[in-house]
Backbone as a printed PyTorch tensor [residue, N CA C, xyz], in Angstrom:
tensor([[[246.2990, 155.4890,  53.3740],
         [247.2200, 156.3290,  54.0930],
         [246.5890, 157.7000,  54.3710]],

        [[245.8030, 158.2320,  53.3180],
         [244.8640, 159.4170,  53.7600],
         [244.2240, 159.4840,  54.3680]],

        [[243.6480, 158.3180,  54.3360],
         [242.2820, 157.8140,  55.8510],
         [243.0420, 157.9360,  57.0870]],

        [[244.0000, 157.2340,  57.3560],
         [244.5800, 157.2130,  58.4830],
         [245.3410, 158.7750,  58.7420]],

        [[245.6610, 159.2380,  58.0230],
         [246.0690, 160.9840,  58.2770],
         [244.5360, 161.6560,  58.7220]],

        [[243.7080, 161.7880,  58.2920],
         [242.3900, 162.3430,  58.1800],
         [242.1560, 161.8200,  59.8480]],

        [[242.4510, 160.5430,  59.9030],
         [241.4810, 159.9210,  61.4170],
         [242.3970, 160.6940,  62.2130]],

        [[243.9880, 160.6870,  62.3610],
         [244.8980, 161.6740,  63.3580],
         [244.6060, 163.1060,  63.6570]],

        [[243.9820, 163.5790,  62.5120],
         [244.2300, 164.6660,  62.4810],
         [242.9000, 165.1680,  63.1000]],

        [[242.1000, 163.9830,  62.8110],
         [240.4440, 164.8990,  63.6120],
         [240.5730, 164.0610,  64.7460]],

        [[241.0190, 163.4000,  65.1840],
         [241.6120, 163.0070,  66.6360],
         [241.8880, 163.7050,  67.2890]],

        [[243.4780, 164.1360,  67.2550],
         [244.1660, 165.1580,  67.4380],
         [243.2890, 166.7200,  67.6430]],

        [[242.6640, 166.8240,  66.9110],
         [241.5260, 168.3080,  66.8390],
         [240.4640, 167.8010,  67.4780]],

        [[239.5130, 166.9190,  67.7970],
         [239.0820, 166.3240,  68.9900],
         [239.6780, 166.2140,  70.7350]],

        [[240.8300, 165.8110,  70.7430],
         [241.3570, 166.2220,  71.8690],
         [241.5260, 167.5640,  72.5940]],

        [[242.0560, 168.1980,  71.3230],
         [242.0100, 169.6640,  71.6140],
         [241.5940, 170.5600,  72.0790]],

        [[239.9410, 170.1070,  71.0800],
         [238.6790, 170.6790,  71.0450],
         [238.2840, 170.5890,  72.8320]],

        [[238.7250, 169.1360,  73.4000],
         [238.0960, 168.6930,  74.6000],
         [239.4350, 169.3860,  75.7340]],

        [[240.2640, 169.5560,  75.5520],
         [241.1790, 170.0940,  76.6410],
         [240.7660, 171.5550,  76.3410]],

        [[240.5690, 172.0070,  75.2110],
         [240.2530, 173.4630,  75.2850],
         [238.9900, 174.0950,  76.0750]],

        [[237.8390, 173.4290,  76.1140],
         [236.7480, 172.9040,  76.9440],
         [236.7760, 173.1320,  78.0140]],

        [[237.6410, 172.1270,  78.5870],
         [237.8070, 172.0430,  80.1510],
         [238.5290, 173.2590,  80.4030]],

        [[239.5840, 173.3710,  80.0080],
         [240.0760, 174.6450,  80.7250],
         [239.2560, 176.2640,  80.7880]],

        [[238.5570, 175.9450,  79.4770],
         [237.7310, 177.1100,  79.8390],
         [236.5560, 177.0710,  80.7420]],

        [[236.3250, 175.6810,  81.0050],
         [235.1910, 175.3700,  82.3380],
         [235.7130, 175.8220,  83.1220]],

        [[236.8500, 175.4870,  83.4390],
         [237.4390, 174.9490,  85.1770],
         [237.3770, 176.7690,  85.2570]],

        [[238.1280, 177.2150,  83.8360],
         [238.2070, 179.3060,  84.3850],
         [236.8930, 179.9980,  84.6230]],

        [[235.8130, 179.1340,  84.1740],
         [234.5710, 179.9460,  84.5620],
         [234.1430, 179.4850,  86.3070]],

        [[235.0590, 178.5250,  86.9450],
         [234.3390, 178.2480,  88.0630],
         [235.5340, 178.7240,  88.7230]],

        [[236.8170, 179.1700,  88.8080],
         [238.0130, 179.4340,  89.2760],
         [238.4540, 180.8370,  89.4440]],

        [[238.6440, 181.3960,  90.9410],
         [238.8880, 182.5220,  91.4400],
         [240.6970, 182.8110,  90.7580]],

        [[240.7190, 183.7920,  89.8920],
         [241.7780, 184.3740,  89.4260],
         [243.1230, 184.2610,  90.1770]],

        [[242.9970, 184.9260,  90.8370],
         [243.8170, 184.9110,  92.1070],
         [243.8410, 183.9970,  92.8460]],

        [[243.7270, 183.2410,  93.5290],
         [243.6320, 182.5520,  94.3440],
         [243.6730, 181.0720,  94.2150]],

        [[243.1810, 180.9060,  92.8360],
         [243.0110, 179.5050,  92.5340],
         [242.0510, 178.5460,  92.8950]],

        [[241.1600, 179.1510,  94.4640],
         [240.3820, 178.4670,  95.1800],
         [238.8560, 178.5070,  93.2890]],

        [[237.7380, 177.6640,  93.8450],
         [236.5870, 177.9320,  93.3890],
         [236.1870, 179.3120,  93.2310]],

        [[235.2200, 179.7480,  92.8730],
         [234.5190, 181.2680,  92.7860],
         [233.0710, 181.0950,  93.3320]],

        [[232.0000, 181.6980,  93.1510],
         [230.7190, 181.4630,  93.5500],
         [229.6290, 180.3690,  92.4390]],

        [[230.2710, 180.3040,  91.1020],
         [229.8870, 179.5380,  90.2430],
         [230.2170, 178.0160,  90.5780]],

        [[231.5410, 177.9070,  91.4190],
         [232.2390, 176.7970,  91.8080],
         [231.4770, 176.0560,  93.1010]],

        [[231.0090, 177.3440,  94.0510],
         [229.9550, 177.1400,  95.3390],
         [228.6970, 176.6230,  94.8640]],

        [[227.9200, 177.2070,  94.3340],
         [226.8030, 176.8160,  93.7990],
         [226.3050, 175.4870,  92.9920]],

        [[227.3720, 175.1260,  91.6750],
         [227.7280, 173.4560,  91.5030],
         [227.7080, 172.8040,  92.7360]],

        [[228.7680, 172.7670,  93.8410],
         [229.0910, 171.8610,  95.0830],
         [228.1330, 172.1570,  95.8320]],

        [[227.5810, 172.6860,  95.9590],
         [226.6200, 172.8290,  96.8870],
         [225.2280, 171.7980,  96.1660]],

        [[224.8730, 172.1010,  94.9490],
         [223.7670, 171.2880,  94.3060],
         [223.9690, 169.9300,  94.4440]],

        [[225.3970, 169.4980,  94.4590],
         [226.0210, 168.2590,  94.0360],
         [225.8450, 167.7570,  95.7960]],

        [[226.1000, 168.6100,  96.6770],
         [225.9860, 168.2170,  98.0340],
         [224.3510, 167.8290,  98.4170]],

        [[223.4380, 168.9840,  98.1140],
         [222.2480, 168.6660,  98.1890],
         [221.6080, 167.5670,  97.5620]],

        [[221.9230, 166.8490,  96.7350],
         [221.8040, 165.6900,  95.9850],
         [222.5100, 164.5430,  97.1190]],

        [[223.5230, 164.5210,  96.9730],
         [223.8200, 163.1470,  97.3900],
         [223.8610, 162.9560,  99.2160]],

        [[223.6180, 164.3190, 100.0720],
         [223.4950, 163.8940, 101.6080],
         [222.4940, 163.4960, 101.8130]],

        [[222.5320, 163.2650, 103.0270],
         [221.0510, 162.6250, 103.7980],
         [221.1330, 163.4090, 105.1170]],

        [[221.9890, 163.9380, 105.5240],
         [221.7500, 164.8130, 106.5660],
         [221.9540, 166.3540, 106.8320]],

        [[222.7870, 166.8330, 107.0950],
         [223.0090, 168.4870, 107.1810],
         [223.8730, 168.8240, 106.3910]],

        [[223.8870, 170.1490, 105.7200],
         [224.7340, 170.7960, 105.2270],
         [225.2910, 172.4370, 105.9140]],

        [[226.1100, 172.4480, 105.9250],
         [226.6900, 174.2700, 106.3870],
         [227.3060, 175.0420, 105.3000]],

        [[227.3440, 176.1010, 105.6730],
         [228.0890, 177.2920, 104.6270],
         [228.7170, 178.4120, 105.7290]],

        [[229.8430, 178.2020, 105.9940],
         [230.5880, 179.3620, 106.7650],
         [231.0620, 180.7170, 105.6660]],

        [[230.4680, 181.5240, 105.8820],
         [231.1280, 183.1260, 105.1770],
         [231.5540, 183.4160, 105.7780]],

        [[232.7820, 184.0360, 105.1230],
         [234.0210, 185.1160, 106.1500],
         [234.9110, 186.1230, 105.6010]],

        [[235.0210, 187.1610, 106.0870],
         [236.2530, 188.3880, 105.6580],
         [236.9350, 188.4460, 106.4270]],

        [[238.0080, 189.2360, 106.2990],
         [239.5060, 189.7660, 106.5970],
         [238.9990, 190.6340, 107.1550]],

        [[239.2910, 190.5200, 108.6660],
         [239.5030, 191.6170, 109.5730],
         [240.8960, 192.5180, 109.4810]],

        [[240.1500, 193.7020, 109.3240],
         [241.2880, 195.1260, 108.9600],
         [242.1660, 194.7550, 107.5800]],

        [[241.5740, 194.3180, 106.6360],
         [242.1420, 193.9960, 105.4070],
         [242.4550, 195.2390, 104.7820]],

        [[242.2170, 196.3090, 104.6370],
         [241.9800, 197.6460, 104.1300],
         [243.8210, 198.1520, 104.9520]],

        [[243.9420, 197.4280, 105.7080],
         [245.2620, 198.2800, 105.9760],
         [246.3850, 197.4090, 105.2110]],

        [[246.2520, 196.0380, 105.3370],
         [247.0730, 195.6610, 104.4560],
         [247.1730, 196.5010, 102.9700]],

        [[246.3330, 196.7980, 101.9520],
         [246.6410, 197.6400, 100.9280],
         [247.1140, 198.7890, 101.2410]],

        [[246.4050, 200.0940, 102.1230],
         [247.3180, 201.1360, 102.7580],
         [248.0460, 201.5260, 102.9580]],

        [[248.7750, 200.1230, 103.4810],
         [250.1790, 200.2630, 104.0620],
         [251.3800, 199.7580, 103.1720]],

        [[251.0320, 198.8500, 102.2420],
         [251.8060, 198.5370, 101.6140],
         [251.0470, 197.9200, 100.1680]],

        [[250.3220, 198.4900,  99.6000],
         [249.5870, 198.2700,  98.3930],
         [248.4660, 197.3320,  97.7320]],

        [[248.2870, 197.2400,  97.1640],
         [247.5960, 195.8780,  96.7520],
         [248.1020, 194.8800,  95.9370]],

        [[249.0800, 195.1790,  95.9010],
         [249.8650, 193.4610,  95.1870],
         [250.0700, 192.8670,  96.4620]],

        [[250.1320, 193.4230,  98.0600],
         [250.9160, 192.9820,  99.6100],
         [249.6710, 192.5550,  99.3760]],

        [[248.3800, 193.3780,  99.3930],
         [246.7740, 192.6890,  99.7000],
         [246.7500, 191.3770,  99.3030]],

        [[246.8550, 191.1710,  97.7710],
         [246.5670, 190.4290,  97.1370],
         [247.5520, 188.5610,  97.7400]],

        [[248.6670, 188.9470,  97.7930],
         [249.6130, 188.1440,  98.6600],
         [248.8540, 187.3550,  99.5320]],

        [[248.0980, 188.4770, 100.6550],
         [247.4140, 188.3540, 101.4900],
         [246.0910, 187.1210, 101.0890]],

        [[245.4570, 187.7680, 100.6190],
         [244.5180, 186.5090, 100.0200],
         [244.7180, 185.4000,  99.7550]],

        [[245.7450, 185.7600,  98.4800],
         [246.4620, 184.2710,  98.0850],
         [246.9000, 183.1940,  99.4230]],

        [[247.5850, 183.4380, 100.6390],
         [248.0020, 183.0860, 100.9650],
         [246.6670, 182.2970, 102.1360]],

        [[245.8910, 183.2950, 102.3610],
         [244.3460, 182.8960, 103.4490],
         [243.8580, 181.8670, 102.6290]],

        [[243.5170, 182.1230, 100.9130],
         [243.1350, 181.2070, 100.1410],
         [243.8190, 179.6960, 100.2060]],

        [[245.9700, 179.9420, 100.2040],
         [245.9230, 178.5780, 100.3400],
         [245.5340, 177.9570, 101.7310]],

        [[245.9170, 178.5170, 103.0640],
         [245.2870, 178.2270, 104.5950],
         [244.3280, 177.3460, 104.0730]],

        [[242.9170, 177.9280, 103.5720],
         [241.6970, 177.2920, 103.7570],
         [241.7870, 176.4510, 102.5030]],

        [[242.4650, 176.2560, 101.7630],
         [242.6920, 174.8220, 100.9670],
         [243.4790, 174.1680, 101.3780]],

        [[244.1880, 174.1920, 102.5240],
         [245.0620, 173.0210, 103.0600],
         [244.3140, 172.7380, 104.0350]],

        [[243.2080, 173.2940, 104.9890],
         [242.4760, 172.7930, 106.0710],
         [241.1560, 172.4000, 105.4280]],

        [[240.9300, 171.8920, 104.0080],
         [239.3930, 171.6250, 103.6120],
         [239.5540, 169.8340, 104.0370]],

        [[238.6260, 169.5830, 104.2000],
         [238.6000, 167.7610, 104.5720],
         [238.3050, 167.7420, 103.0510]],

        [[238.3640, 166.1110, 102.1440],
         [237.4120, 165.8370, 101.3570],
         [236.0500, 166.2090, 101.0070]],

        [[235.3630, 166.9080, 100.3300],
         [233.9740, 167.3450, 100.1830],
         [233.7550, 168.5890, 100.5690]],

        [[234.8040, 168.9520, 101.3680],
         [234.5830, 170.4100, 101.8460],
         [234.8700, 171.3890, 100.2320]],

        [[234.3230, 172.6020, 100.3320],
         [234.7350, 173.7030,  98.9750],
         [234.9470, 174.6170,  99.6420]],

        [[235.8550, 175.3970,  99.6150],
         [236.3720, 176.9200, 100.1310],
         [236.3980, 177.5150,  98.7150]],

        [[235.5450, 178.5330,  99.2600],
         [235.9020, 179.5340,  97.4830],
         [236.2650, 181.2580,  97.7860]],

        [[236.4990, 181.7230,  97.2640],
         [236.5790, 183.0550,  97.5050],
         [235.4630, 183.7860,  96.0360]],

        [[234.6130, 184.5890,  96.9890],
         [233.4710, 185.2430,  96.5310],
         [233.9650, 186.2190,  95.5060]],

        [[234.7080, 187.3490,  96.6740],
         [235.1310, 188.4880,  95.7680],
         [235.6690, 189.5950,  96.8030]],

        [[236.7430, 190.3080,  96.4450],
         [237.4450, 191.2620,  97.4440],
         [237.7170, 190.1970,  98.5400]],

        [[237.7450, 190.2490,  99.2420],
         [238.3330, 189.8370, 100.5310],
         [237.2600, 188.6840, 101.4540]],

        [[236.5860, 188.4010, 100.8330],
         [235.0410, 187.8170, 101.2790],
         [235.5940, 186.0560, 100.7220]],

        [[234.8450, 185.1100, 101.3900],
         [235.5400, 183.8730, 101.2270],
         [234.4790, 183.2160, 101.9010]],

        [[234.0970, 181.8370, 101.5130],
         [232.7840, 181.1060, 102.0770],
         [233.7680, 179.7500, 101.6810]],

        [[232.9680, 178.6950, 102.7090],
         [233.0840, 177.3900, 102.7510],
         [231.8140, 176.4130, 102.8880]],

        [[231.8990, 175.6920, 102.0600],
         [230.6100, 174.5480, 102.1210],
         [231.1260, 173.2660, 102.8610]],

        [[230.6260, 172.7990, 104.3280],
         [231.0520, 171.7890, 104.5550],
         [229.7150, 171.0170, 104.5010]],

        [[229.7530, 169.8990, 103.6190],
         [228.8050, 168.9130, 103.4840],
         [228.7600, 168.2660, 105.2010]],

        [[227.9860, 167.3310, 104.7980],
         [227.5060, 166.2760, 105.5540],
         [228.0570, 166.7660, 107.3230]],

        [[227.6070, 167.4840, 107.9230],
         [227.5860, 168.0310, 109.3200],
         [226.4110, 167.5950, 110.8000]],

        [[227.3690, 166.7830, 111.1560],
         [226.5120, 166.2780, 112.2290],
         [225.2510, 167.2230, 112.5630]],

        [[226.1140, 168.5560, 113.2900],
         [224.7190, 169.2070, 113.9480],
         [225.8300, 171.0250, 113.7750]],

        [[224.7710, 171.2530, 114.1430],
         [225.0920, 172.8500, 114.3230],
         [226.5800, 173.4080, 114.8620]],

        [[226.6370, 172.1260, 115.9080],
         [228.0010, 172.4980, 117.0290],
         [229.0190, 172.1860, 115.8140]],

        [[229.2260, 171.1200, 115.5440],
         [229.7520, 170.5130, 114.3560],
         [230.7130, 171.4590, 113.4740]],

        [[229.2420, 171.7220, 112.8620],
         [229.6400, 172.9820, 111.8060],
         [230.3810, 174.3840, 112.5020]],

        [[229.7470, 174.8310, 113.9870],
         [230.6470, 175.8340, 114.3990],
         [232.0570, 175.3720, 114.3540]],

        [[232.2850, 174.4190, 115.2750],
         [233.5400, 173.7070, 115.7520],
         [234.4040, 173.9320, 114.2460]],

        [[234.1310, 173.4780, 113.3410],
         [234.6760, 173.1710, 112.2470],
         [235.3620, 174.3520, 111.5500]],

        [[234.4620, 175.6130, 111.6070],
         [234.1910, 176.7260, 111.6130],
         [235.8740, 177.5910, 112.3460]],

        [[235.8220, 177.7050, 113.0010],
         [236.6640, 177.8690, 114.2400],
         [238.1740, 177.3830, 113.6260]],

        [[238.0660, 176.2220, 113.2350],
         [239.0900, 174.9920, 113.2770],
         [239.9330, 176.0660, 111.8430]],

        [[239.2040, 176.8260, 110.6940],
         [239.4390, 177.2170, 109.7620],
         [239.6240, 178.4710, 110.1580]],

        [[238.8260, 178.7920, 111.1790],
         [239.5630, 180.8420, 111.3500],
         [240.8340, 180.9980, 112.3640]],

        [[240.9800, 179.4890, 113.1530],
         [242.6610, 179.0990, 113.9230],
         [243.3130, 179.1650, 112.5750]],

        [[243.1290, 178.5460, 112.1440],
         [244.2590, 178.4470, 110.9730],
         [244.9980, 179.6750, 110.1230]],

        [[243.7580, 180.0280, 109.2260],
         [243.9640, 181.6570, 109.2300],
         [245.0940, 182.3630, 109.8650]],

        [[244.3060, 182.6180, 111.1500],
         [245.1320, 183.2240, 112.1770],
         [246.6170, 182.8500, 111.9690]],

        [[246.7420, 181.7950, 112.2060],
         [248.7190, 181.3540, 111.9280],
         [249.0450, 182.1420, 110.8170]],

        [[248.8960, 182.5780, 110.0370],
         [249.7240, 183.6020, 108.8550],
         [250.3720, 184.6450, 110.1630]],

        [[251.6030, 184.7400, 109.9490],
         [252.2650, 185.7810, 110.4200],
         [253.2040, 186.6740, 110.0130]],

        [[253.9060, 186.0880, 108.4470],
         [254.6070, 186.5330, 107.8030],
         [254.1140, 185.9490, 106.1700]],

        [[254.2640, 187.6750, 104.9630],
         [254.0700, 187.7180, 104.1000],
         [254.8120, 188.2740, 103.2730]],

        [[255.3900, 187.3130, 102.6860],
         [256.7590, 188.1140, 101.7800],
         [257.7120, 189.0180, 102.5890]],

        [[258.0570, 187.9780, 103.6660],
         [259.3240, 188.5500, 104.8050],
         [258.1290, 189.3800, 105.7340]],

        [[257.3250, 189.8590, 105.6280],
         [257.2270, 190.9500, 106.5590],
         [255.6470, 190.5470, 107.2520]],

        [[256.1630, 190.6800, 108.8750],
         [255.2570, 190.4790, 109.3090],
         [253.7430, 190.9620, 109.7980]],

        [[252.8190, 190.1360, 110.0690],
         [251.5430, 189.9890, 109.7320],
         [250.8340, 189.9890, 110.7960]],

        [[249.6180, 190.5240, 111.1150],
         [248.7310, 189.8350, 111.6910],
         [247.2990, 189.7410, 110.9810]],

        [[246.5720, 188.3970, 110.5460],
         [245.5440, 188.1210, 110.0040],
         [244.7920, 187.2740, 110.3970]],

        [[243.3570, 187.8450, 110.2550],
         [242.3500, 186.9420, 111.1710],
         [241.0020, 187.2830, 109.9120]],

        [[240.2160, 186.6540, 110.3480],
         [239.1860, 186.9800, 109.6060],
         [237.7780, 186.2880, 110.5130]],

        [[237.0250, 186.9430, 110.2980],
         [235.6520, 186.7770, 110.8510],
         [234.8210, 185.7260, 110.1430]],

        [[234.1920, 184.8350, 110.8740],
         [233.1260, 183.7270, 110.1810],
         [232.0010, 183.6640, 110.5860]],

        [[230.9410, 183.3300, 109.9250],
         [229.4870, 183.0180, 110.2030],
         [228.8870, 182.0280, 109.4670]],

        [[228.7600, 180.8200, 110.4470],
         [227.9560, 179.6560, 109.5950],
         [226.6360, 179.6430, 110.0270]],

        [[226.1500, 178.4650, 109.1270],
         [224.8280, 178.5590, 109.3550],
         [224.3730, 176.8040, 108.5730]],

        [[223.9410, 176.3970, 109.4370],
         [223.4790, 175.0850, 108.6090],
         [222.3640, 174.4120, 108.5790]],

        [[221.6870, 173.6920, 107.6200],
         [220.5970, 173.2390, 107.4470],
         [219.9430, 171.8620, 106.5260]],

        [[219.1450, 171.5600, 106.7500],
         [219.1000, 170.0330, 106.4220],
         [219.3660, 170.5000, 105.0780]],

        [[219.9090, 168.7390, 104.3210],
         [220.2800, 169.2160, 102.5800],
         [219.0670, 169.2480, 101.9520]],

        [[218.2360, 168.2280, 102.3460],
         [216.9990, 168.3050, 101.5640],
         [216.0740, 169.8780, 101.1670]],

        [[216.1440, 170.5700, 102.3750],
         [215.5790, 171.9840, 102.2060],
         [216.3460, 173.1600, 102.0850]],

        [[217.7170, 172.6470, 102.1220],
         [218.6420, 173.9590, 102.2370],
         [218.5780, 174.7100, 100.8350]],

        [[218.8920, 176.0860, 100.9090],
         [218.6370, 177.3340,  99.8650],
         [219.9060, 177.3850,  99.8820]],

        [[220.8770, 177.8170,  99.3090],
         [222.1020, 178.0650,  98.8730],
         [221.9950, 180.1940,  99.7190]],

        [[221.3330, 180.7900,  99.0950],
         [220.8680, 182.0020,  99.4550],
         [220.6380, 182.5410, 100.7730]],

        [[219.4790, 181.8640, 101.3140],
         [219.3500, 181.7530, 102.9560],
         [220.7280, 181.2020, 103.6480]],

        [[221.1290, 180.2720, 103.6200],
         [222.3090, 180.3510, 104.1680],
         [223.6790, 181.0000, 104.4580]],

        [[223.7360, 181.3660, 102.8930],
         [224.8220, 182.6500, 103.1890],
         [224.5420, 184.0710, 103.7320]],

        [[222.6620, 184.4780, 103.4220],
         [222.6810, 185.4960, 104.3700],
         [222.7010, 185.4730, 105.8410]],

        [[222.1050, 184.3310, 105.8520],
         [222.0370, 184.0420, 107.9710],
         [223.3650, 184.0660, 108.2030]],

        [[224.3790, 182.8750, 107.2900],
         [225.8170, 183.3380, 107.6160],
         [226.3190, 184.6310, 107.9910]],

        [[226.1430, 185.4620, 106.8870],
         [226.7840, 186.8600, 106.7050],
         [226.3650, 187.4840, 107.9360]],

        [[224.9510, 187.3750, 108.1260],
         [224.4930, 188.1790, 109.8280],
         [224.9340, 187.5980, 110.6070]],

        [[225.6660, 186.1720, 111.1750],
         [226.4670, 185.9150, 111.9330],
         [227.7550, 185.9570, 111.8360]],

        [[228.6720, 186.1460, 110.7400],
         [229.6930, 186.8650, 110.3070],
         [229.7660, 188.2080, 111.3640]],

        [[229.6050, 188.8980, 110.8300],
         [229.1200, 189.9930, 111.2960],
         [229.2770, 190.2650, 112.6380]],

        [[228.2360, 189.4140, 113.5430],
         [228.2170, 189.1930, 114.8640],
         [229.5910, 189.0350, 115.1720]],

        [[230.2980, 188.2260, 114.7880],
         [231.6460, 187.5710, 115.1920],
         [232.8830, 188.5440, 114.7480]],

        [[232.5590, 189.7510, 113.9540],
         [233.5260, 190.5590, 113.3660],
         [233.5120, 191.7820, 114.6500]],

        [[232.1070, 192.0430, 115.0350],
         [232.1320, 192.6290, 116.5990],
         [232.5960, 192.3940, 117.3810]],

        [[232.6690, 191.0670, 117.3920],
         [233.3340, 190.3610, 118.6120],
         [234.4550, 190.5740, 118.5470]],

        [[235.0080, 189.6990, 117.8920],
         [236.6020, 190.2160, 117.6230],
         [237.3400, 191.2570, 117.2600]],

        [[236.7390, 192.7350, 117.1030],
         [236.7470, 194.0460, 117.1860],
         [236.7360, 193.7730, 118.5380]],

        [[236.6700, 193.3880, 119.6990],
         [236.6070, 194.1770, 121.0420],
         [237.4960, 193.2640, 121.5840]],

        [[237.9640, 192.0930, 120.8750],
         [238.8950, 191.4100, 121.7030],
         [240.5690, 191.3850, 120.8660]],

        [[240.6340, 192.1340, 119.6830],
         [242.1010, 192.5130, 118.7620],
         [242.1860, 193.5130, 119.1020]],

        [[243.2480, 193.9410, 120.2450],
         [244.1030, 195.3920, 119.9330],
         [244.4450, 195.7500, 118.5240]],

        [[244.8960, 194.8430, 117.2660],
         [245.3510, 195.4510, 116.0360],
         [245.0390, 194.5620, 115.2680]],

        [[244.6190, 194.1580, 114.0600],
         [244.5250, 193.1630, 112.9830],
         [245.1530, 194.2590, 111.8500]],

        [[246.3460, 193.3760, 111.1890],
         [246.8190, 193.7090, 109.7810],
         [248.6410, 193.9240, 109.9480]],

        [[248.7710, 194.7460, 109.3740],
         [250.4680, 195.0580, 109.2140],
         [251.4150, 194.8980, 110.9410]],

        [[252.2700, 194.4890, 111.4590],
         [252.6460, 194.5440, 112.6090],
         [253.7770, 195.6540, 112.3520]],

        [[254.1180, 196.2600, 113.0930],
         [255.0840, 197.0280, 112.7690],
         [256.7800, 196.7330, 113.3990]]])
């Protein structure tokens, strides 16, 4: 009868041991806020992508255009809302295999595996900053939010995790100009 108490009990503290584990994994790869992945979460999926494709991989980076007024105007718990809410957008538009993570501040990248070709990955690209865009209301009050993207893609076999997000970021960038000259206003509507 002691044996069998002894086997429950380091069972029981075995399980534990192993749910306690995981949850502290999943928090080292898991954006606080947001719930999406973090950059620890990108970097796994991305290795795990480079392993098992045979053809292209992409990485779209992107920020919140005029994000700085959302806090301004109404604080940073409204900011934070804000995120949360872009964060779930781009987890309800990920296909299978896709990872959306949020980096840090207002900054947010996506890994879409296996990508025909360049157009592909733009198209796809696009398909996630439409979406975005639809936020119009945040905790009753309305919104306008967009955010800027820059992909960049490259075979899996040679792709850098690094190079990609900077070529991203310089086409980010490009596209945050752009859409600076074509938004009369991004952020709070009045």
């Amino acid at each position: 009868m002691l044996a069998n108490f002894a086997l429950g009990v380091t069972s029981a503290t075995t399980v534990a041991a192993g749910t306690c584990a995981y949850r502290l994994f999943r928090q080292t790869r898991t954006d606080p806020l947001t719930g999406l992945g973090n950059r620890a979460a990108l970097v796994a999926a991305f290795n795990r992508a480079r392993r098992f494709s045979r053809g292209q991989l992409a990485v779209a980076l992107g920020d919140m255009n005029g994000f700085k007024a959302f806090n301004d105007t109404h604080g940073h718990r409204f900011g934070d809302r804000v995120l949360i809410e872009v964060g779930a957008v781009l987890k309800h538009m990920a296909f299978r295999g896709e990872v959306p993570v949020r980096l840090h501040g207002d900054e947010f990248a996506v890994l879409i595996p296996w990508v025909v070709s360049a157009d592909d990955a733009e198209r796809r690209t696009r398909e996630f900053q439409a979406a975005v865009s639809t936020i119009d209301e945040i905790d009753g009050q309305p919104v306008e939010v967009s955010m800027a993207l820059g992909v960049m893609t490259a075979p899996a076999d040679t792709a850098q995790l690094s190079a990609l997000l900077g070529s991203a970021d310089d086409r980010m960038y490009g596209d945050k100009h752009t859409t600076k000259h074509h938004t009369d206003r991004v952020g709070v509507v009045a």
